[in-house]
C-alpha positions in Angstrom: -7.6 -2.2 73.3 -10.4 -3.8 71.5 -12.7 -5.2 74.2 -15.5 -2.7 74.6 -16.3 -2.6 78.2 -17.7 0.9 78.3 -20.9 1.1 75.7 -22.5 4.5 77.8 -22.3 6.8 80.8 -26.1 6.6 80.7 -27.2 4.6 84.2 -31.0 4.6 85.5 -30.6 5.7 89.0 -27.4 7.7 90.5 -27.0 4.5 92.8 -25.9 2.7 89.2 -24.0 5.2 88.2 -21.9 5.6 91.5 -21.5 1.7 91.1 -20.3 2.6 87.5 -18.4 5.6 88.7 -16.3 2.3 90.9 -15.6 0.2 87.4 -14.2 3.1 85.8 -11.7 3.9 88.9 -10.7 0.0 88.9 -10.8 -0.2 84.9 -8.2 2.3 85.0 -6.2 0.6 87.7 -6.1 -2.2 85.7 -5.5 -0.8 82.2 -2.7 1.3 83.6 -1.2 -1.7 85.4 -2.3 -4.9 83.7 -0.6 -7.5 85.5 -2.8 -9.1 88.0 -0.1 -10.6 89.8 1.3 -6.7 90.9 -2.2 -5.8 91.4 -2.4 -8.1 94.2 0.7 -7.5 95.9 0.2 -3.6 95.5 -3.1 -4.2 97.0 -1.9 -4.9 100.5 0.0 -1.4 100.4 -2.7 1.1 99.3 -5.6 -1.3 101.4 -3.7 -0.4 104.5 -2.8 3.5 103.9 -5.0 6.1 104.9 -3.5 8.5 102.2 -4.1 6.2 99.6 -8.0 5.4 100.4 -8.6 8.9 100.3 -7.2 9.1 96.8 -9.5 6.5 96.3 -12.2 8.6 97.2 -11.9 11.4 95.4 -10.7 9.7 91.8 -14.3 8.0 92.5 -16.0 11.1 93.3 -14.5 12.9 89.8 -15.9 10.0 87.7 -19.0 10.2 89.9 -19.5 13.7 89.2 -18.6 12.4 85.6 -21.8 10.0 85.3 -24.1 12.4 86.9 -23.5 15.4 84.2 -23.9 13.0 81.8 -27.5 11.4 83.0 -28.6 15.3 83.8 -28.0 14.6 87.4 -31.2 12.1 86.9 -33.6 14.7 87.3 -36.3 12.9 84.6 -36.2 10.6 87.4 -39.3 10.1 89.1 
């Protein structure tokens, strides 16, 4: 792949890296599967199955924890 789309983990508040944390669940989702057209039918399967929005949740929760370590859990943050 040559498009960069990923230049730093480094957000300014943990609100933008939880958003960030989001992109790099759906990049995946979309580099592992890149037709558009399955996406979208798939969509209507995992949108609609409890098991599968609590995957969801926790693949966003590992790249959360991901971006936090790597902005020091923000604590320079005022």
């Amino acid at each position: 792949m040559s498009d960069i789309w990923l230049s730093t983990l480094k957000t300014t508040t943990p609100q933008e890296g939880y958003e960030l944390a989001i992109k790099l669940s759906r990049m995946a989702v979309k580099l592992t599967q890149p037709s558009a057209e399955i996406r979208q039918k798939l969509r209507e399967d995992y949108a609609n199955n409890a098991d599968s929005l609590t995957a969801v949740s926790s693949v966003v929760a590992i790249h959360f924890q991901t971006v936090a370590a790597a902005n020091d859990h923000w604590k320079d943050r005022p």
